[in-house]
TORDO-891478 format. One line per 10 residues: number of its first residue (from 1); their letters; for each residue x, y, z of C-alpha. Coordinates in steps of 0.02 Angstrom, whole numbers, always signed. Layout:
# residues N
NUM	A	X Y Z  ...
# end
This chain:
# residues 415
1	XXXXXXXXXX	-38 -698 -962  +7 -788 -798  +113 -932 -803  +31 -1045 -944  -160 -996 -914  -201 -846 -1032  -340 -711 -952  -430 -595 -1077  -612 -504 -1093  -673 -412 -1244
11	XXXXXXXXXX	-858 -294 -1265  -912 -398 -1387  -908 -598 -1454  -864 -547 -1621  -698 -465 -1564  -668 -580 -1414  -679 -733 -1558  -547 -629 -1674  -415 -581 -1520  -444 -751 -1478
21	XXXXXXXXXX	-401 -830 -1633  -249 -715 -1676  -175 -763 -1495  -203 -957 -1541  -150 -935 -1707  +7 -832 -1646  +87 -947 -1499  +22 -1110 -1603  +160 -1051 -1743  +295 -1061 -1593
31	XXXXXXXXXX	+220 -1228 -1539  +132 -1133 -1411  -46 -1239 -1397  -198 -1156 -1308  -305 -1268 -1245  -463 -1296 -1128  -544 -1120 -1180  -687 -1071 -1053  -803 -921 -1086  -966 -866 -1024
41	XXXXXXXXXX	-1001 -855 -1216  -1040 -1031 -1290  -1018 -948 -1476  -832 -924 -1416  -796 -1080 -1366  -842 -1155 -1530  -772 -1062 -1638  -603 -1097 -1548  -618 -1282 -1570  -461 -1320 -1669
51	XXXXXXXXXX	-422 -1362 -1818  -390 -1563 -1867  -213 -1563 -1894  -93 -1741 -1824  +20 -1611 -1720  -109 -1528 -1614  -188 -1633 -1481  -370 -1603 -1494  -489 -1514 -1330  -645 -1530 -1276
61	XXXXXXXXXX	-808 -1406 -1267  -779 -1338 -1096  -948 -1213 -1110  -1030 -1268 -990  -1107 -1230 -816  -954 -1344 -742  -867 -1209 -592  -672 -1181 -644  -538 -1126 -537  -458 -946 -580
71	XXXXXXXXXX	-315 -891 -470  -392 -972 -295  -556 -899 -350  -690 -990 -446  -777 -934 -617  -946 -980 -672  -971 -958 -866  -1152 -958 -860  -1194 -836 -743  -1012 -743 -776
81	XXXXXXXXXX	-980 -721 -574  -833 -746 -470  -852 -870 -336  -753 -960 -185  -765 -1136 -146  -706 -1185 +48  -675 -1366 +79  -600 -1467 +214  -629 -1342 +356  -719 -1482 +457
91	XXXXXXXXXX	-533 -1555 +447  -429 -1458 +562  -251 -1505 +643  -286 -1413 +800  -109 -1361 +817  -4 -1188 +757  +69 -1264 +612  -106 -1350 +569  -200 -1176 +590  -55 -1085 +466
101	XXXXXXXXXX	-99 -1240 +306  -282 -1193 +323  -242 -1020 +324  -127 -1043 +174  -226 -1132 +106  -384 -1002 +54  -300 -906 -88  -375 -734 -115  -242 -645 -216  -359 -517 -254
111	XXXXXXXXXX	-392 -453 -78  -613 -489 -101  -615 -601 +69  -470 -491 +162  -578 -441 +295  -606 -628 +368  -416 -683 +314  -339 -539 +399  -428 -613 +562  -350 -766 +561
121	XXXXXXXXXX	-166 -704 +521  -174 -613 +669  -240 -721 +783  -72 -828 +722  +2 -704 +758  -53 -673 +928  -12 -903 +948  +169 -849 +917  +190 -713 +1050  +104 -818 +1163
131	XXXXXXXXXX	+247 -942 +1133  +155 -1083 +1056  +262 -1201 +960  +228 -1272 +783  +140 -1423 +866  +91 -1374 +1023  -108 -1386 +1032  -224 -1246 +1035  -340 -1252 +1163  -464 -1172 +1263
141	XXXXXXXXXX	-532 -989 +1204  -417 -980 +1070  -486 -1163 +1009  -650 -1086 +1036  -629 -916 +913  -533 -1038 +772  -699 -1140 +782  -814 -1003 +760  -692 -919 +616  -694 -1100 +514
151	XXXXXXXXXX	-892 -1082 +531  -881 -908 +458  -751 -954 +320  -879 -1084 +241  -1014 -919 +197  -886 -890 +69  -954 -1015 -27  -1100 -909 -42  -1035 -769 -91  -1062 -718 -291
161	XXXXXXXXXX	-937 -570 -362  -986 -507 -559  -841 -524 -671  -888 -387 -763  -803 -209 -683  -933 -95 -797  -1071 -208 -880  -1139 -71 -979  -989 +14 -1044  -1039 +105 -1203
171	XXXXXXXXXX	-1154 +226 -1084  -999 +275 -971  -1010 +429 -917  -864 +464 -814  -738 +311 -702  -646 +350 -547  -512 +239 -454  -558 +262 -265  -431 +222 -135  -461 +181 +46
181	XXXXXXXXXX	-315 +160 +161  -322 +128 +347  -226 +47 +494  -230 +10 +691  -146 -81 +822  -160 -235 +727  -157 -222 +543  -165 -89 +396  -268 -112 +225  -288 -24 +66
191	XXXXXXXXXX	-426 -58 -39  -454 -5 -233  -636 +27 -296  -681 +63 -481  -842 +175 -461  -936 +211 -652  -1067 +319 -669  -1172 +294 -835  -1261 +422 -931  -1436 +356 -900
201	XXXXXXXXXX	-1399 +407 -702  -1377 +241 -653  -1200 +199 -561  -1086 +51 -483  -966 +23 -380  -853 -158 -364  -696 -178 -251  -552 -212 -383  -409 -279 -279  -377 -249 -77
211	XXXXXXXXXX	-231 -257 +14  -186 -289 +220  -28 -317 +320  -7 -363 +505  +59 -199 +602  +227 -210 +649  +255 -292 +851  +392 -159 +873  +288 -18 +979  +239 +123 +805
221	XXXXXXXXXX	+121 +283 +823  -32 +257 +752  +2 +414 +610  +149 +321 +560  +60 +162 +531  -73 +263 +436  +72 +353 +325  +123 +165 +286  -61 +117 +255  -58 +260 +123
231	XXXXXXXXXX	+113 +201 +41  +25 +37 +30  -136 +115 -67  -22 +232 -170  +76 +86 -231  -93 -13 -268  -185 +112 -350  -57 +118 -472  -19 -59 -503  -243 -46 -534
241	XXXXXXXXXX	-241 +67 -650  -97 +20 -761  -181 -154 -766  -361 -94 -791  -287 +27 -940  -463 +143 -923  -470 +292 -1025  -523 +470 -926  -509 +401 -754  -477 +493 -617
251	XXXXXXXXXX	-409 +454 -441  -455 +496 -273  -383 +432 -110  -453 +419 +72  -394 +407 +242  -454 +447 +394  -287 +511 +461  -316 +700 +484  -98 +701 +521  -72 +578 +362
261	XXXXXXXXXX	-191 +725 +263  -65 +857 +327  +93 +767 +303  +38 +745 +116  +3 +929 +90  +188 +977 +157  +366 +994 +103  +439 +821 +131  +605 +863 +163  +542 +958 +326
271	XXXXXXXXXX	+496 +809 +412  +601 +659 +481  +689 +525 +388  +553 +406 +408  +398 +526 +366  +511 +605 +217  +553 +461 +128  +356 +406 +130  +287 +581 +93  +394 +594 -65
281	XXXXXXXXXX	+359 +421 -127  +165 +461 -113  +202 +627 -178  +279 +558 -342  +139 +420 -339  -2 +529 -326  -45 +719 -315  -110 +802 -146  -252 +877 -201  -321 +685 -249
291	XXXXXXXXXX	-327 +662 -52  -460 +661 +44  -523 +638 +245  -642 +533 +271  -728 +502 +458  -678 +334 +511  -851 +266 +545  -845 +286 +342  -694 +231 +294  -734 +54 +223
301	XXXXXXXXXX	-549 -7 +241  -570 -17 +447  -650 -178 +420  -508 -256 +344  -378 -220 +512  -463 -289 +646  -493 -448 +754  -659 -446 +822  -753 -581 +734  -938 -561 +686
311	XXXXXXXXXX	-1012 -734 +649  -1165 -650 +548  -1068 -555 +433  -884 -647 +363  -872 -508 +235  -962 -330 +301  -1091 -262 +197  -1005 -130 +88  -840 -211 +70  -877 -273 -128
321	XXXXXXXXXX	-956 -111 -171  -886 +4 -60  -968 +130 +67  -1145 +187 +35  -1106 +370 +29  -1031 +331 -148  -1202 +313 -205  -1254 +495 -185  -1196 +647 -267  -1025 +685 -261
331	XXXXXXXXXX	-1090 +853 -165  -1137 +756 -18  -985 +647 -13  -864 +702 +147  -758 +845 +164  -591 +854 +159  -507 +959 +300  -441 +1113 +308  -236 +1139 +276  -150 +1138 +441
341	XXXXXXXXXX	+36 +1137 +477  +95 +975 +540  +221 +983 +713  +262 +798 +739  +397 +744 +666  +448 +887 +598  +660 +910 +565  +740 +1001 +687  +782 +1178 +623  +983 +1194 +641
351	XXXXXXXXXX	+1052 +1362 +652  +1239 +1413 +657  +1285 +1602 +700  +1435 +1673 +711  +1478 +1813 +877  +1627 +1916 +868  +1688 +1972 +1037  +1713 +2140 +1089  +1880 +2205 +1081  +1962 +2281 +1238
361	XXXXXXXXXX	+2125 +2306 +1166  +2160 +2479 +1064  +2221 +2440 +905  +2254 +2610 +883  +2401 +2619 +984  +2504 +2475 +888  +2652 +2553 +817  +2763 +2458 +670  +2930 +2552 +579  +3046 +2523 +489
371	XXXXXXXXXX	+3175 +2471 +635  +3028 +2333 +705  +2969 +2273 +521  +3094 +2119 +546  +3022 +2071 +708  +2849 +2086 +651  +2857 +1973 +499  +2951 +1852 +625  +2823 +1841 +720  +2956 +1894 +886
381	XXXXXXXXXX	+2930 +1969 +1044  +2794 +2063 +1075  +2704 +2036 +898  +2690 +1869 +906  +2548 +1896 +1056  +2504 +2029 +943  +2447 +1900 +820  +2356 +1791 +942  +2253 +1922 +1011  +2196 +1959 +835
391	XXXXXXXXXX	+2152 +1788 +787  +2067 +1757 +939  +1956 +1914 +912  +1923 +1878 +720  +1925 +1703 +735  +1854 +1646 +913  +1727 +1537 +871  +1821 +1418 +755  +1968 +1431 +885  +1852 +1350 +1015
401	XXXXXXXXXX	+1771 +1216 +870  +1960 +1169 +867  +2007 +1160 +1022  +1848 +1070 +1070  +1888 +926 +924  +2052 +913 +1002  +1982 +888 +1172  +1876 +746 +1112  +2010 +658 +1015  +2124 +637 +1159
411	XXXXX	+1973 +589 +1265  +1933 +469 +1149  +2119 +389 +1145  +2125 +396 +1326  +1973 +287 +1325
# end
């Protein structure tokens, strides 16, 4: 349920027309009225046709091959795909502000065109730090790439997504969630694949729901940014599969971070605050032995943080259903790397020791009776230096931590 638009898919019409029914039947009792039903089943939408009654406004047969609007994204009943529909990019304000409501304006919540959006947010982002204004006009080169982007944004419209994650579910052999996280210079993305292998042999692969954000402009290593990058597909993967609800599926994760790997493997409280807090948030996310390295010339979520625009390819091959090596045995896929320990970052080890001095005074010859016992718990004459020279053999190191804090202190006042 989103708002007032209700989203539901069943493995068969008979039980997609009874949970369809029972949820009409159900909010219609609370005055709740579902209307404007669309399916790519025609049976469906008749049999929800409702009932003549003076208090329910009647609706009309929307089964057709009419294109509706889902989320941003379009549906098509009769063929059961996903599709996008661009309009108006002949219609540009060539200023900052202009560039940001066309921008804004294609709404991909579920990541499937990230790899041409991501593009354009950062070149807005690059129109800020060259000081643009809001409605100062683009010109020039960076006129010249918007053009060329616009042209690529309209092959969305010929792009065609299946609905349907696993079309031929009763012959499921085994589902895995498959992670890919990655980051540069100028953005980071996560992307979630559902990968089902069916018992004829047969298997596919569709991209679920991808994520990207614009790097940082304060200066970050590039491990860090790939520790974030793996935060981000942590957090996804789980949001995925509680949605999704599959039973037996199993999780793997990639990155081509060979530090990232390492950091995952390790004690978390061994590293900095900023690697710690990460590592043990992807620790309770996930478990380290569902991480894997991946080369980066294979890791599909590289496409998805960078710039460079290709005008015959908006979205890369591979990006909807994910690298090719997924298609071979799971024998042949990469390997991970071996453990190694992990150096940057790492806490700093402190270690506090305590030294006593040697003694060069003979204890030995120290002499109390009966006629000096009165001095000596007075702490008089000659015992009183007595009693310093033991503390400061017993006690010499705390001695100096105290006289040191005292030194700062009345530094600090004098100041």
């Amino acid at each position: 349920m989103y708002m007032d638009d209700l989203l539901k898919a069943a493995d068969s019409e008979e039980l997609a027309i009874e949970n369809a029914k029972n949820i009409r039947d159900g909010l219609a009792e609370g005055d709740f009225h579902l209307t404007n039903w669309i399916s790519n089943s025609p049976k469906l939408v008749a049999a929800l046709q409702p009932i003549a009654d003076s208090t329910v406004e009647a609706t009309c047969s929307l089964a057709s091959d009419e294109v509706e609007k889902l989320l941003g994204i379009f549906y098509e009943p009769s063929t059961d795909d996903l599709t996008f529909r661009v309009t108006g990019a002949d219609e540009v304000e060539w200023t900052r502000a202009g560039l940001l409501s066309k921008v804004a304006a294609v709404y991909d919540p579920l990541g499937h065109a990230a790899p041409l959006i991501v593009k354009a947010k950062i070149k807005l982002c690059e129109l800020g730090i060259k000081g643009l204004n809001w409605k100062d006009v683009v010109t020039g080169e960076d006129k010249s790439w918007w053009q060329r982007w616009f042209s690529s944004l309209k092959h969305l419209n010929s792009i065609r997504m299946p609905r349907n994650l696993q079309p031929n579910k009763k012959n499921i052999k085994s589902s895995q969630l498959l992670t890919f996280c990655d980051a540069c210079e100028e953005a980071v993305a996560a992307a979630v694949y559902l990968n089902t292998s069916y018992e004829d042999g047969s298997s596919n692969c569709r991209l679920v729901m991808a994520k990207t954000k614009l790097a940082p402009r304060k200066t970050i290593s590039i491990p860090k940014l790939e520790l974030n990058t793996a935060l981000l597909g942590a957090r996804l993967s789980r949001y995925v599969e509680e949605a999704l609800n599959l039973p037996y599926l199993t999780r793997l994760f990639w990155t081509d971070s060979s530090t990232t790997r390492n950091w995952l493997r390790a004690v978390a409280a061994h590293y900095t605050p900023f690697v710690s807090h990460r590592v043990g948030e992807i620790q309770s996310l996930t478990d380290p032995s569902e991480w894997r390295f991946v080369p980066g010339k294979l890791n599909i979520a590289d496409v998805a943080t960078r710039s460079l625009l290709i005008d015959e390819e908006p979205i890369p091959p591979g990006w909807l259903e994910g690298p090719d090596f997924l298609k071979q045995p799971i024998n042949l896929w990469p390997k991970d790397l071996p453990w190694m320990a992990v150096s940057e970052e790492r806490r700093a080890a402190h270690t506090q020791h305590a030294t006593k001095l040697p003694s060069n005074y003979d204890w030995s010859k120290v002499k109390i009776d009966s006629s000096k016992l009165s001095h000596c718990l007075k702490m008089e004459g000659p015992f009183k230096e007595l009693m310093r020279r033991c503390q400061e053999e017993e006690f010499n190191e705390d001695i100096q931590q105290l006289r040191d804090f005292k030194t700062s202190r009345h530094r600090d006042f004098n100041n």
